[in-house]
C-alpha positions in Angstrom: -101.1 -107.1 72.4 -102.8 -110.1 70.5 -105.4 -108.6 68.0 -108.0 -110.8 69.4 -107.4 -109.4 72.5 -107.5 -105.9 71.3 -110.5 -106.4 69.0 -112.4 -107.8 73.1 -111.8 -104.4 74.0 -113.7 -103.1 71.9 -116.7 -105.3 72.8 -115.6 -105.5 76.8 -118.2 -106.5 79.1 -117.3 -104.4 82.7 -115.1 -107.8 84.0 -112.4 -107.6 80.8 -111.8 -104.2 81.4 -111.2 -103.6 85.1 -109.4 -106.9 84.7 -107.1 -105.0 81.8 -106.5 -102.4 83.1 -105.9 -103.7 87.2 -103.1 -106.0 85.4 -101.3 -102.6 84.0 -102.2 -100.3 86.9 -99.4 -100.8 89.5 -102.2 -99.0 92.0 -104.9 -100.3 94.4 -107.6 -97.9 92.3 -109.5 -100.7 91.0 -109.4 -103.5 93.3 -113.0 -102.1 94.5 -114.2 -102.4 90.8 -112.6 -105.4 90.7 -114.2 -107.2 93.6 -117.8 -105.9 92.0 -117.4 -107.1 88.6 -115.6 -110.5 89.1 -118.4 -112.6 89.0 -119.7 -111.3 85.3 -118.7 -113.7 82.5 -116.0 -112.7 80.7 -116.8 -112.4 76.8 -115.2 -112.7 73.5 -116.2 -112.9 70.0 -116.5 -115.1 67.5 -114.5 -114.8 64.4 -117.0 -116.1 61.9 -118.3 -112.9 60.1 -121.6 -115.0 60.6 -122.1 -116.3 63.7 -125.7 -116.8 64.0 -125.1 -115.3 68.3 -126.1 -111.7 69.1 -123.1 -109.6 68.8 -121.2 -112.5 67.6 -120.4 -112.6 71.9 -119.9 -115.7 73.6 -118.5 -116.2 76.7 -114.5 -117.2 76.5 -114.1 -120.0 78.8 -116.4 -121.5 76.0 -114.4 -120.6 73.0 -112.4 -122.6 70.4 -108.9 -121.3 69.0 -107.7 -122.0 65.7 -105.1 -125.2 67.0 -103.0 -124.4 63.7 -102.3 -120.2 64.1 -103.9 -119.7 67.7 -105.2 -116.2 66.6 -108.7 -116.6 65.9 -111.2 -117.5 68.4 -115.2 -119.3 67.5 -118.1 -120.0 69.7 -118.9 -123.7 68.2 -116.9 -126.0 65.4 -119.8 -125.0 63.3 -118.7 -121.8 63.0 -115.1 -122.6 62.4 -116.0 -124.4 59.6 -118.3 -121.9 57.9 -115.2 -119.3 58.5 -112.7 -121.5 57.0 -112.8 -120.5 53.4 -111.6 -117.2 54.5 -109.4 -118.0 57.0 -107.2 -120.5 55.6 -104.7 -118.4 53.4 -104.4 -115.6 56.7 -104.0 -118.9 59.1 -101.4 -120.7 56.8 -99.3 -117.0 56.9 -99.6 -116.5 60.7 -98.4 -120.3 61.2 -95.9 -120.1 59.2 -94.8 -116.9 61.0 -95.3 -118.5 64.5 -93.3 -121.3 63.2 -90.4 -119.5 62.5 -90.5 -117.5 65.3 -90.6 -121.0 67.5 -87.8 -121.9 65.4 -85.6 -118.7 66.3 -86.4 -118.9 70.0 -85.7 -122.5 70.2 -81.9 -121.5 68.4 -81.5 -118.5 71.0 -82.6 -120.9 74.1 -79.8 -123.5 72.8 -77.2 -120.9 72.5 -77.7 -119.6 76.0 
């Protein structure tokens, strides 16, 4: 699992967790749950230690991912910025990582 994702858990409002948990259940058990909760907002957080929003929670339709690494998430390109001091070192690793693991997929795909 992505650790954004992981770290939502955490924070889940009822609609990201039945919706978790429904997609690893292979049971009918939570399609009632399911049909009660759909309409809440799903919510993430923001990455920017801090975000001026309760919680740091905003809803994750609205977010914005990092376009270079695509592991951290912000609730405005205010935030991003203020974050980016402290994310740029972790962001150049995780793209370079993400790179090379393109790179090794890409080779594999071509073999096959």
């Amino acid at each position: 699992l992505h650790l954004q994702k992981l770290m939502e858990l955490l924070i889940a409002d009822d609609h990201t967790l039945v919706s978790f948990f429904r997609k690893r259940i292979t049971c009918s058990c939570l399609d009632k749950k399911h049909k009660e909760v759909k309409s809440i907002k799903k919510m993430g957080f923001c990455n920017n230690d801090n975000c001026p929003l309760p919680g740091r929670k905003v809803e994750r339709s609205k977010m914005l991912c990092c376009t270079r690494c695509g592991d951290h998430y912000y609730c405005s390109r205010d935030c991003q910025k203020a974050a980016w001091s402290e994310h740029r070192e972790e962001c150049k690793i995780r793209a370079e990582k993400n790179a090379k693991f393109e790179r090794i997929r890409d080779h594999v795909h071509d073999s096959v």
